[in-house]
C-alpha positions in Angstrom: -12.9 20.4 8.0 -11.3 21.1 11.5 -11.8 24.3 12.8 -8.9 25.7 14.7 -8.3 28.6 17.7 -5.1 30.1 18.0 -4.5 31.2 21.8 -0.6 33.5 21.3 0.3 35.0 18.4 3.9 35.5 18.9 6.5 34.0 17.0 5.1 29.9 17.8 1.4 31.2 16.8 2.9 33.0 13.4 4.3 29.4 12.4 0.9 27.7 13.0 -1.2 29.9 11.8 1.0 30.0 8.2 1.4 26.0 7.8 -2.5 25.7 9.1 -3.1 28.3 6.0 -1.7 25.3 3.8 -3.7 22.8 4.9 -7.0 22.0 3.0 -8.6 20.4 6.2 -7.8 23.2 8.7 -9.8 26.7 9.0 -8.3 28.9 11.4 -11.5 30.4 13.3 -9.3 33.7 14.9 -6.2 33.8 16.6 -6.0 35.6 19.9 -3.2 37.9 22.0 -3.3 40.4 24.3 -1.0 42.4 22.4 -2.6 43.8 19.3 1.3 44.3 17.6 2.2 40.6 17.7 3.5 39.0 14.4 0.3 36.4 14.5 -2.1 39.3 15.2 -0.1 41.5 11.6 0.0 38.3 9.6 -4.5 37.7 10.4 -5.0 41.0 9.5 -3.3 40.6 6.2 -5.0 37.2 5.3 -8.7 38.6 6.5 -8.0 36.0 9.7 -10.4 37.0 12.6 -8.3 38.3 15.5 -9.0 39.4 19.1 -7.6 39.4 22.5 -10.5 38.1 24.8 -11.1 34.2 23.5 -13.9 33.5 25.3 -16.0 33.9 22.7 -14.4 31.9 20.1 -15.3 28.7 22.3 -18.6 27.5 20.1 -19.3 24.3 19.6 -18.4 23.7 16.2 -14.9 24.2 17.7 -12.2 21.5 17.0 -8.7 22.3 18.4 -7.3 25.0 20.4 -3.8 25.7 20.0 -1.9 27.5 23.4 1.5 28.9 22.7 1.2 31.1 25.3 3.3 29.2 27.7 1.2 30.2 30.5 0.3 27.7 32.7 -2.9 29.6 33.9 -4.1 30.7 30.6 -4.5 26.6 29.8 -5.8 25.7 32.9 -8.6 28.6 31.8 -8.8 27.1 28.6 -8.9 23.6 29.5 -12.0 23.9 32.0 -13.6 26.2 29.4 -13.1 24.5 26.3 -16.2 22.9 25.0 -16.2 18.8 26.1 -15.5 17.6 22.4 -12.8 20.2 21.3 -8.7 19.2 21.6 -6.7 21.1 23.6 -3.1 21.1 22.3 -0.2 22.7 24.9 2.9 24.6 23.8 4.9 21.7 23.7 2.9 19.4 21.4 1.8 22.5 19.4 5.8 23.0 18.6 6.3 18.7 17.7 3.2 19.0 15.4 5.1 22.3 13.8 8.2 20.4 13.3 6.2 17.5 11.7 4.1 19.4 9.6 7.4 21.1 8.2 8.4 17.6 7.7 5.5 16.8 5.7 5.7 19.9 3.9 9.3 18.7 2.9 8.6 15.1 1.9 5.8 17.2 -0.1 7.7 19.5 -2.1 10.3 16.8 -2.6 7.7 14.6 -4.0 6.7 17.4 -6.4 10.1 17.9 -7.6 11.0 14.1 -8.2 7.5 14.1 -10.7 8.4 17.1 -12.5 12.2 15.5 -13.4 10.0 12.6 -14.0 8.3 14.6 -16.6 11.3 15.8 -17.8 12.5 12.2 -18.8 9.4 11.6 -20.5 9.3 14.6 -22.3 13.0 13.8 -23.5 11.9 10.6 -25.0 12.1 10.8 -28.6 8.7 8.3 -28.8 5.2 9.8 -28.7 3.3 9.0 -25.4 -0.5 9.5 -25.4 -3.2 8.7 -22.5 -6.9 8.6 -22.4 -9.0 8.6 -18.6 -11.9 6.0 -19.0 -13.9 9.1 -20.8 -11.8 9.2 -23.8 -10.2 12.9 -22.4 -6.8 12.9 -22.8 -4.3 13.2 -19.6 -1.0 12.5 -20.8 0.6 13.8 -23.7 4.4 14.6 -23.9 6.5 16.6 -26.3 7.6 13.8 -28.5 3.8 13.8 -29.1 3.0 17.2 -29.6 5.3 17.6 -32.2 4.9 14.8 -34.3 1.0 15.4 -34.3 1.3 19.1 -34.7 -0.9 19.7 -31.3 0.4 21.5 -28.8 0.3 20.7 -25.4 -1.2 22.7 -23.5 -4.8 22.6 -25.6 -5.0 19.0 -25.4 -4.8 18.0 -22.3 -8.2 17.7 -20.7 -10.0 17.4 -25.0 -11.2 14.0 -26.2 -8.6 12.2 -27.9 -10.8 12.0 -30.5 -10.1 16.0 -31.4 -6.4 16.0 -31.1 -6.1 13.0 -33.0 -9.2 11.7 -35.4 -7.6 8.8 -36.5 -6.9 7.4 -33.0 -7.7 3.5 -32.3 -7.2 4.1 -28.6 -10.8 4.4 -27.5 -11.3 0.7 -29.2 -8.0 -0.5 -27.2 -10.0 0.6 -24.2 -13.0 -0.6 -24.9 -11.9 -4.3 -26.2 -9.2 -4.2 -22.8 -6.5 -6.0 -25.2 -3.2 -4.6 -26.0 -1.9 -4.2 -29.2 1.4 -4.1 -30.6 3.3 -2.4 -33.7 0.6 -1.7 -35.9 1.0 1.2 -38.4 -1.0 4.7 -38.6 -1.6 7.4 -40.4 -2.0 10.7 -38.5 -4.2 13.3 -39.9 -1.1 15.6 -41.3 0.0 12.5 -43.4 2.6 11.6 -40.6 3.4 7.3 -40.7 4.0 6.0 -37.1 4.2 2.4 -35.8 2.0 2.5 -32.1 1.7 0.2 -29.6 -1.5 0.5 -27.8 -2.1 -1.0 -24.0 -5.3 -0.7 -21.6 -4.8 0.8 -18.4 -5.9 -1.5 -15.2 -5.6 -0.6 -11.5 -4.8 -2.8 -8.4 -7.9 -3.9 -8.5 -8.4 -4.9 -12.4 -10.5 -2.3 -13.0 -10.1 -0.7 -16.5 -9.3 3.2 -16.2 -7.5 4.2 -19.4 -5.5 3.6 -21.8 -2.2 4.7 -23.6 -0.3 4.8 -26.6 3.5 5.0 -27.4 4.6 5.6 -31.3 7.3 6.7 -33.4 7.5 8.1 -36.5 8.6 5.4 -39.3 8.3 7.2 -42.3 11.9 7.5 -43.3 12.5 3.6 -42.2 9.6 2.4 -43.9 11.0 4.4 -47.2 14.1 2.7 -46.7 13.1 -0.7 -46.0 11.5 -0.4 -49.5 14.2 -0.1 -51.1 17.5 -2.0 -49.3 17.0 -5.7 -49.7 20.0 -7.0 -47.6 21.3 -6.2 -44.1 24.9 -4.0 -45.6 22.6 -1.7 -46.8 20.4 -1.7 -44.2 23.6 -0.4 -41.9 25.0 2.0 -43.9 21.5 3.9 -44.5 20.6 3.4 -41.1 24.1 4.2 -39.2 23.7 8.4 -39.1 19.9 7.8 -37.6 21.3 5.4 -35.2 24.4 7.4 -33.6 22.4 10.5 -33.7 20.2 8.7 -31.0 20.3 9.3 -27.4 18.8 5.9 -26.8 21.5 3.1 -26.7 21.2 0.8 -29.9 22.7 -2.6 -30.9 22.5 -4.5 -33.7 23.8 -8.3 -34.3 23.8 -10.6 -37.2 22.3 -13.7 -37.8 24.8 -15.8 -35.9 24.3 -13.7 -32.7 27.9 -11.1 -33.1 27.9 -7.6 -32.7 27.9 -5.7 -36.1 27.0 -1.7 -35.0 26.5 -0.2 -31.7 26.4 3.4 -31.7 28.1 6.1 -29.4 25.0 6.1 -26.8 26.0 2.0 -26.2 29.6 3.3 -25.8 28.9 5.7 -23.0 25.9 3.2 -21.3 28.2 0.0 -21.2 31.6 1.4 -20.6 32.8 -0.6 -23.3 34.4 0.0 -26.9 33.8 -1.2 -30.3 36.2 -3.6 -30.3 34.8 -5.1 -27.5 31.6 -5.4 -29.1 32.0 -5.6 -32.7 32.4 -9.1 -34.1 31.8 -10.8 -30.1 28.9 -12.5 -29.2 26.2 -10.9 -28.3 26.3 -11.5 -24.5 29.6 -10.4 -24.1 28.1 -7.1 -22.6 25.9 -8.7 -20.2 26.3 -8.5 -16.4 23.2 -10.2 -14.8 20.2 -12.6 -17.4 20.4 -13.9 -21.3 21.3 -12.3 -23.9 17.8 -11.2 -25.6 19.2 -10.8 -29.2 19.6 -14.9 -29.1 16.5 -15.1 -27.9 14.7 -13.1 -30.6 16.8 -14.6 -33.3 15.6 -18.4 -32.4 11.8 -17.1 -31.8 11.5 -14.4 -35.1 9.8 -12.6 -32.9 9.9 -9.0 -30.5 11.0 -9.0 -26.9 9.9 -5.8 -25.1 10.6 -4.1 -21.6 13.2 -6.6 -20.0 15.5 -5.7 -17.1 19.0 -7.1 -17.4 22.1 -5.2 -16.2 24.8 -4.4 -18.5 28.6 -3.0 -19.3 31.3 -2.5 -16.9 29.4 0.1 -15.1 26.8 -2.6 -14.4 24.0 -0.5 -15.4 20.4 -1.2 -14.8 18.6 -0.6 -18.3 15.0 -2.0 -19.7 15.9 -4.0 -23.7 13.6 -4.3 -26.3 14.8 -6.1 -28.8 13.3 -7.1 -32.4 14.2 -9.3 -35.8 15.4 -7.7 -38.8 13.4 -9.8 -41.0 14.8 -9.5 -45.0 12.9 -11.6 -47.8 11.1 -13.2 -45.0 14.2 -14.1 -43.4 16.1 -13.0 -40.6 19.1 -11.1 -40.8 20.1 -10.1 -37.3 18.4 -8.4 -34.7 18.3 -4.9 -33.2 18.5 -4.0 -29.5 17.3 -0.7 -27.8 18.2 0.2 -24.4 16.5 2.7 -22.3 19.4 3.5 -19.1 16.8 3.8 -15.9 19.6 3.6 -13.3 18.8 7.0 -12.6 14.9 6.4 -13.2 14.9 3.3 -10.0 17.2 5.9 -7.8 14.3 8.4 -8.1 11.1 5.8 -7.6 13.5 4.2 -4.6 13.5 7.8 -3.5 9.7 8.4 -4.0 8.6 5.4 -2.0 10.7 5.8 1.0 9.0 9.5 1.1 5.7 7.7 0.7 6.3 5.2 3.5 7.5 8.2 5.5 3.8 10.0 4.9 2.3 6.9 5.2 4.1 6.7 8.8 3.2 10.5 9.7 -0.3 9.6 8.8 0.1 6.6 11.2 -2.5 3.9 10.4 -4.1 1.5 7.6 -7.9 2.5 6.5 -10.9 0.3 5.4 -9.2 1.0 1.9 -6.6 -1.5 3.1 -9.2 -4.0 3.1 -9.6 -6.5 0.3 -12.7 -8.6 -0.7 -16.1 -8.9 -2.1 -17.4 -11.8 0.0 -20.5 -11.4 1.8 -18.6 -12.3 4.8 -15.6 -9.7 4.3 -18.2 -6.9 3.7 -20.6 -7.9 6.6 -16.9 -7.6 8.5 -16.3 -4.2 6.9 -19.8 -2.5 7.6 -19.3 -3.8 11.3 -16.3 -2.5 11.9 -17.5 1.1 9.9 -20.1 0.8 12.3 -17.7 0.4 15.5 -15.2 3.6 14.4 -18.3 6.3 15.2 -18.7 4.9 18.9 -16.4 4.4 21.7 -17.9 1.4 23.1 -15.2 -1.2 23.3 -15.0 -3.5 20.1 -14.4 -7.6 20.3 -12.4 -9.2 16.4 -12.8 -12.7 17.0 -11.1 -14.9 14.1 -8.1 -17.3 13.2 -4.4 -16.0 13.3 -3.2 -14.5 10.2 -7.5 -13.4 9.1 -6.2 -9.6 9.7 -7.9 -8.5 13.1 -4.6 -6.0 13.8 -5.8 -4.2 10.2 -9.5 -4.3 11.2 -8.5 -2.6 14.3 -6.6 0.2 12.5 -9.0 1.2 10.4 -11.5 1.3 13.1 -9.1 3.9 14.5 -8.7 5.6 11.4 -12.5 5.7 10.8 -12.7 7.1 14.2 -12.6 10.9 16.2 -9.4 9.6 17.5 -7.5 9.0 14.5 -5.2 12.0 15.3 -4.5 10.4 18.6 -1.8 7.2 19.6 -2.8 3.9 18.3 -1.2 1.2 20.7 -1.1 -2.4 20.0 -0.6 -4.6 22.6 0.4 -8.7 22.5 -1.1 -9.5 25.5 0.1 -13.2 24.5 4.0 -11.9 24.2 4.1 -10.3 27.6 5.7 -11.7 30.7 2.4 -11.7 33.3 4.8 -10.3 36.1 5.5 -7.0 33.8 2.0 -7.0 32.0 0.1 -5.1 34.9 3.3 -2.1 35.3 3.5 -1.9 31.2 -0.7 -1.5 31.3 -1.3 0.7 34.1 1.9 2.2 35.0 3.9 1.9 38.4 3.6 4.6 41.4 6.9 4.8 42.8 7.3 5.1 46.9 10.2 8.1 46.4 7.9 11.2 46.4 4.3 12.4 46.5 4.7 14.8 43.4 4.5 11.7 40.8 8.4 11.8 40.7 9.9 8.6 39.6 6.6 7.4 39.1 5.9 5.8 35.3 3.2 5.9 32.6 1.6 2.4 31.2 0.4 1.9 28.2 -3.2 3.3 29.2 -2.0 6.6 29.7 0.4 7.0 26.8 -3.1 6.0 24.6 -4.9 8.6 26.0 -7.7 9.9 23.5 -6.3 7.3 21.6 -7.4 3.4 20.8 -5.8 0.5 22.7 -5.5 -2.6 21.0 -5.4 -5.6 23.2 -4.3 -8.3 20.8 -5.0 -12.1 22.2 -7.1 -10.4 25.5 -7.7 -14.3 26.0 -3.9 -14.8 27.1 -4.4 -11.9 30.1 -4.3 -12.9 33.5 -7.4 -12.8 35.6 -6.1 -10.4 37.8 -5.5 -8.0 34.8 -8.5 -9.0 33.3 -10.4 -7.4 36.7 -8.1 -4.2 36.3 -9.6 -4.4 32.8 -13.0 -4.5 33.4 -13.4 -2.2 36.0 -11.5 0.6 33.4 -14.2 -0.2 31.0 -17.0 0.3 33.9 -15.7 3.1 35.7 -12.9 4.8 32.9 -10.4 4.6 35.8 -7.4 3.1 36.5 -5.0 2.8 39.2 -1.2 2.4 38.8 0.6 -0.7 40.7 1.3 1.2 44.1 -1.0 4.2 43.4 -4.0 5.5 45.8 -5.6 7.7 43.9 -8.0 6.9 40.4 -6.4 8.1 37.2 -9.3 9.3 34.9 -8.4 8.7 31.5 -10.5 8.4 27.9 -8.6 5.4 26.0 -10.9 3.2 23.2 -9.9 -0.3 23.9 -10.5 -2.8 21.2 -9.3 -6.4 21.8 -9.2 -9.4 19.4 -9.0 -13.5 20.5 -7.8 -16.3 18.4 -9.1 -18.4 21.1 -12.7 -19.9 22.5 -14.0 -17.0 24.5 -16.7 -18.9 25.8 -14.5 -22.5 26.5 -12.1 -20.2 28.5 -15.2 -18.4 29.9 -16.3 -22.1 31.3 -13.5 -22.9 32.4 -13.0 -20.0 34.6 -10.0 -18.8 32.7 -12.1 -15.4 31.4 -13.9 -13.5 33.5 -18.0 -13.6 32.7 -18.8 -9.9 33.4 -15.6 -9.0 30.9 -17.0 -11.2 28.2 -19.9 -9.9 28.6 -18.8 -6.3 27.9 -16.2 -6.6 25.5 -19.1 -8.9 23.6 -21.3 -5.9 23.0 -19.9 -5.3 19.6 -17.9 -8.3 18.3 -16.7 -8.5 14.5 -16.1 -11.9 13.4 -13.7 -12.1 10.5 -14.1 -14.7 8.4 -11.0 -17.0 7.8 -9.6 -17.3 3.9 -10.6 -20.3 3.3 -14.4 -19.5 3.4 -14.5 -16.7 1.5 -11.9 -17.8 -1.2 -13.4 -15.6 -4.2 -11.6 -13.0 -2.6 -8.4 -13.9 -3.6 -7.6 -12.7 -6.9 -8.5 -8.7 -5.3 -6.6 -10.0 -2.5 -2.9 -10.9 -4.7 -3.4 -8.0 -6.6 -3.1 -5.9 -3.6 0.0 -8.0 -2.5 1.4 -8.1 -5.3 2.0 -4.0 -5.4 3.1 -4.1 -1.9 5.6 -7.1 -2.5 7.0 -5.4 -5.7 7.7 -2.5 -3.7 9.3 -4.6 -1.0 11.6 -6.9 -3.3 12.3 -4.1 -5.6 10.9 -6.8 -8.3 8.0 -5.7 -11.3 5.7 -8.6 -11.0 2.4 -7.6 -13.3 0.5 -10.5 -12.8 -0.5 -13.8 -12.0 -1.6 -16.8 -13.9 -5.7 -17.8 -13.9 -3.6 -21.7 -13.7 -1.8 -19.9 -10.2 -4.6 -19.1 -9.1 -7.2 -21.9 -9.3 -4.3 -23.6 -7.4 -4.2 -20.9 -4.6 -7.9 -21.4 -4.8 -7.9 -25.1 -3.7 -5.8 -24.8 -0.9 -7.2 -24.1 2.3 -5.2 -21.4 4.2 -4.6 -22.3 8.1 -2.6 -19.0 8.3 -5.4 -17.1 6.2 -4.0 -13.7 4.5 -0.6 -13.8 6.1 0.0 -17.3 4.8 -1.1 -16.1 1.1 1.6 -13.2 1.1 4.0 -15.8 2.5 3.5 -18.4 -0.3 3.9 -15.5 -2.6 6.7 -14.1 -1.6 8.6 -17.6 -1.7 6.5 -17.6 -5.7 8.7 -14.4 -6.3 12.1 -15.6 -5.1 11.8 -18.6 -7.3 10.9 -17.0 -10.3 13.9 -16.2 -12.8 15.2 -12.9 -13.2 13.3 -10.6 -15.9 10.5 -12.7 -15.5 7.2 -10.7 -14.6 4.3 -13.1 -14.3 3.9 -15.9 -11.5 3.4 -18.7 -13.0 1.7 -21.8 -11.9 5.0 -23.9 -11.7 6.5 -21.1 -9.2 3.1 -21.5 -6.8 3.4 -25.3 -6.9 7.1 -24.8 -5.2 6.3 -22.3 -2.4 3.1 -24.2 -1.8 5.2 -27.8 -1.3 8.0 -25.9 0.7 4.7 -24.5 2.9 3.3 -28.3 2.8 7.3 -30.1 3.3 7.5 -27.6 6.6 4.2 -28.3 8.1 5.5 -32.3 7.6 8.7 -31.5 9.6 7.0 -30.1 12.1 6.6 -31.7 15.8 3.9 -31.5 17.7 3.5 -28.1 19.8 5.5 -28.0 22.9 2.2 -27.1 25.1 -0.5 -28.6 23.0 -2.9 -31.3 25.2 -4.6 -34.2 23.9 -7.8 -32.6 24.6 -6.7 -29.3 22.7 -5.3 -31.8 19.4 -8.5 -33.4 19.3 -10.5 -30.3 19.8 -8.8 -28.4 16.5 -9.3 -32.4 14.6 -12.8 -32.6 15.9 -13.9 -28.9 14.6 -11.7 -29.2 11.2 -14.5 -32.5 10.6 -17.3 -30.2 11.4 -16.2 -27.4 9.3 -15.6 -30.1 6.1 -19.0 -31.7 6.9 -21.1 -28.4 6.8 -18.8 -27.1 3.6 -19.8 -30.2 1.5 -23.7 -30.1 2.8 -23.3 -26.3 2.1 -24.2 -25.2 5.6 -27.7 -27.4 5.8 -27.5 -28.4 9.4 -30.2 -31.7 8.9 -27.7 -32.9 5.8 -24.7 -32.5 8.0 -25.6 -34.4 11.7 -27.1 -37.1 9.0 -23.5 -37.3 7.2 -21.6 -37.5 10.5 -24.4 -39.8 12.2 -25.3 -38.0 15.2 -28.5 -36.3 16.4 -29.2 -32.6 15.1 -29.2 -31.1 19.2 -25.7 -32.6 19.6 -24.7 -30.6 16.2 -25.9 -27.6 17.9 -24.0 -28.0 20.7 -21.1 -29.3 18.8 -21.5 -25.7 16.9 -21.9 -23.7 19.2 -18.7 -24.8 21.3 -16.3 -24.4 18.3 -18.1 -20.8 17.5 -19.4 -22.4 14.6 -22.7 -20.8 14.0 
């Protein structure tokens, strides 16, 4: 909970002080003016708000933030030297862009609200029965469908175990046993006959946390299908049921033609009888197979496919089953749920998500996937690092995921409401790198005019990620190291020190300690930056992990590709599992992307035929390649020299005596070998 001071309660301090009201993590302390009348001073009285005109002694020390609309320049200079050290002083101006982004929020927010609730409309309009159990057997979903057919209103059982809204229900078992099952029939309490399907619920991370049913009542079919032996029959009973239907419904014959589509198909597809009736059955079909053939040559259900359809080249979802007569098949029927309309909204949802997610600013150590030992050693580190300021070192390979590490260090931090700036210090020209770091004084005035800010300064309060520090230039480096001594800095042409409070975490692919040798990295710099380093480990040696880490990937890259990938074979990912990852994580999502654009359309489970081809287009590029434009033969037989080490101590599972006996040499030069490739 942030505590919050209002200085000005005019018109800017009434906005504040009502969206701060809405917040869960602010509580307003008072909010101060010298006139007792003003609209903020009207509105705290109202609400029970502690109000005043002196706020001298609202600065305590369990004091966050301090708002100043006052636009008085003295009245924050007063506040800013008498503020306690810890608590954020935020001017007119800022206070006014944090108003208009809060509004913003607040907008996304209600917007978000009002896309679940039509949401909820659609599902209640589904003529199926849709019930959901938590983990505890409590019910949390239950739509009208539901309610009516098993005489329970809605309202009573959400939040009761399923078991006393409905005694017969399997659904606790489905949970339990974690396998779906499909069309079995069911006999509710008040008599009622429904066909269910039943499916476990699993999160992104496999866990089990529900499960859910969808049924329809059969008991009319079921009479029927006693009693009508052929497929005639079976139309002319069924034909009222079927254009009464909101869902669109087609059936076919035996030989794959259109026999009955009802008036829902008609206004779906765009397209008439006549242009259905009597034509084969993929004659409507815009983008994938037709599924009725497919159900006819395999006797068996196909369920939840996407396919586009009609002139109108809708997006629907087909399930599609046999009619099955004497123990042959007859035809098959087609039902097709329209969710054109459905994508529009979840497009609609997730750009307002990614919007949030942007307004919240950074990745958190829930971003971070894995069970290893190493991962978690990683994780508590870097937990560790987020409650100090002292300057933070990620050493790994490129690709291991030091740029995520370092935002959720700043997330996990006190500045996580400040700037997070990354910075390729590798991707920087070195004449521009010391101006875009510390700014530039300019020789036209004294006041500061034309003068420019660097990067320092616009991360004020906030983190500074120095990504590749390794690639800085000595002179830079010095600039560098006297900041983190002396919290200084000077700007290129400047006199005077700039004081400034900036966390600076940097990250190195490279050999900090070769370069350090070698005169190409300042000792004393090392030597600071080295007081907390994070070593994260690369993919390869921690590759248990990557089952947690696809399933995270896989959500993210569905949302990307607009695609509804569920899951991936235990065959795909054995063969993940023997490869060995140079580029780490972003590698993996790279092979699986590639895995997803070669998989057929409708299809939603990577198989291991799809992994086999990204992996060989990886493995065909890396054989094109040439060798690096500025790579030595020192630095080629460096890599080749530590890749043997690495194999060596993998297959004598890190016993150091096992492995300078395998590669014949003594165990001191091991050491040394070790400890120059930061081995150990």
């Amino acid at each position: 909970m942030q505590n919050v001071l209002i200085v000005g309660a005019g018109t800017g301090g009434s906005i504040i002080l009502d969206l701060l009201q809405n917040l869960e993590f602010m509580n307003v302390n008072a909010i101060i003016d010298t006139d007792e009348h003003a609209p903020g001073i009207i509105r705290a009285k109202k609400q029970g708000i502690a109000y005043g005109m002196d706020w001298t002694s609202y600065l305590t020390d369990d004091l966050h933030i301090i708002f100043d609309v006052t636009g008085d320049k003295s009245v924050f200079a007063e506040l800013l030297k008498a503020r306690p050290a810890h608590t954020v002083l935020i001017p007119g101006s800022v206070a006014n862009l944090l108003v208009r982004l809060l509004e913003e929020n607040d907008t996304y927010i209600k917007r978000i609200h009002i896309e679940m609730h039509k949401q909820r409309m659609i599902f209640d309009s589904i003529e199926e029965g849709m019930v959901g159990i938590d983990e505890e057997g409590t019910v949390d979903f239950f739509n009208k469908s539901a309610s009516k057919m098993i005489g329970f209103p809605i309202e009573e059982a959400f939040g009761r175990m399923i078991t006393d809204v409905i005694p017969t229900t399997e659904l606790p078992r489905v949970f339990d046993s974690g396998v779906a099952e499909l069309n079995e029939e069911q006999i509710l309490g008040n008599g009622l006959k429904i066909v269910t399907s039943r499916y476990p619920l699993f999160d992104s991370a496999g866990k089990k946390v529900g499960a859910f049913a969808v049924f329809k009542d059969i008991t009319e079919v079921v009479a029927l299908a006693e009693e009508i032996t052929d497929l005639k029959k079976v139309k002319t009973m069924l034909e009222a049921i079927i254009h009464s239907s909101d869902d669109a419904i087609s059936v076919v014959d035996d030989k794959g033609n259109g026999i009955l589509v009802n008036p829902a198909y008609t206004r779906i597809t765009g397209l008439t009888e006549d242009e259905i009736i009597g034509k084969p059955a993929n004659a409507d079909i815009n983008e994938g197979d037709s599924i009725h053939m497919r159900v006819l040559k395999s006797r068996k259900p196909v369920r939840g496919v996407n396919m586009r359809i009609g002139e109108n080249n809708r997006e629907v979802i087909v399930n599609v089953a046999p009619i099955i007569v004497d123990h042959q098949v007859k035809g098959s029927v087609g039902v097709i749920h329209d969710i054109t309309e459905m994508r529009n909204l979840m497009k609609e949802l997730d750009q307002a998500r990614t919007i949030i997610r942007k307004l919240e600013s950074t990745y958190t150590f829930d971003d971070i996937f894995g069970g290893s030992s190493d991962i978690e050693i990683s994780i508590e580190q870097a937990k560790l690092a987020a409650k100090s300021d002292i300057p933070v070192l990620l050493r790994g390979e490129a690709g291991t995921g030091k740029e995520l590490f370092a935002h959720a260090i700043h997330s996990g931090s006190e500045r996580r409401f400040n700037k997070f700036i990354r910075v390729n210090c590798s991707a920087m020209h070195s004449s521009k790198l010391e101006a875009e770091l510390f700014g530039q004084e300019s020789e036209v005035s004294q006041s500061g005019n034309g003068s420019t800010q660097g990067l320092f300064q616009e991360s004020a309060q906030g983190t500074l990620f120095l990504d590749e520090v390794a690639d800085l230039p000595l002179v830079v480096q010095a600039r560098l190291l006297n900041y983190l001594k002396s919290g200084t800095i000077f700007k290129n042409g400047g006199t005077y020190p700039v004081h400034l409070s900036v966390r600076v975490i940097a990250a190195s692919t490279k050999n900090l300690e070769k370069a350090m040798h070698e005169g190409a990295f300042i000792e004393e710099l090392y030597y600071v930056l080295n007081r907390l380093s994070i070593q994260i480990a690369p993919l390869r040696s921690r590759k248990k992990d990557i089952p947690s880490i696809i399933g995270h990937l896989l959500v993210r890259l569905n949302q990307e590709f607009g695609m509804n990938i569920e899951k991936i074979t235990d065959e795909a990912q054995e063969r993940l599992k023997q490869y060995d990852w140079p580029g780490n994580v972003r590698e993996l999502e790279n092979v699986l992307s590639r895995a997803m654009i070669y998989m057929e359309s409708g299809d939603a489970v990577i198989e291991l035929i799809d992994v086999v081809k990204s992996l060989s287009s990886r493995e065909n590029t890396e054989e094109e390649q040439i060798l690096p434009e500025k790579s030595t033969l020192n630095s080629i037989m460096d890599e080749y020299e530590k890749t043997i080490l690495e194999t060596a101590l993998r297959e004598n599972t890190g016993n150091k005596s096992l492995t300078a006996n395998r590669l014949g040499i003594s165990l001191r030069s091991l050491y040394y070998k070790l400890e120059k490739f930061s081995l150990i």
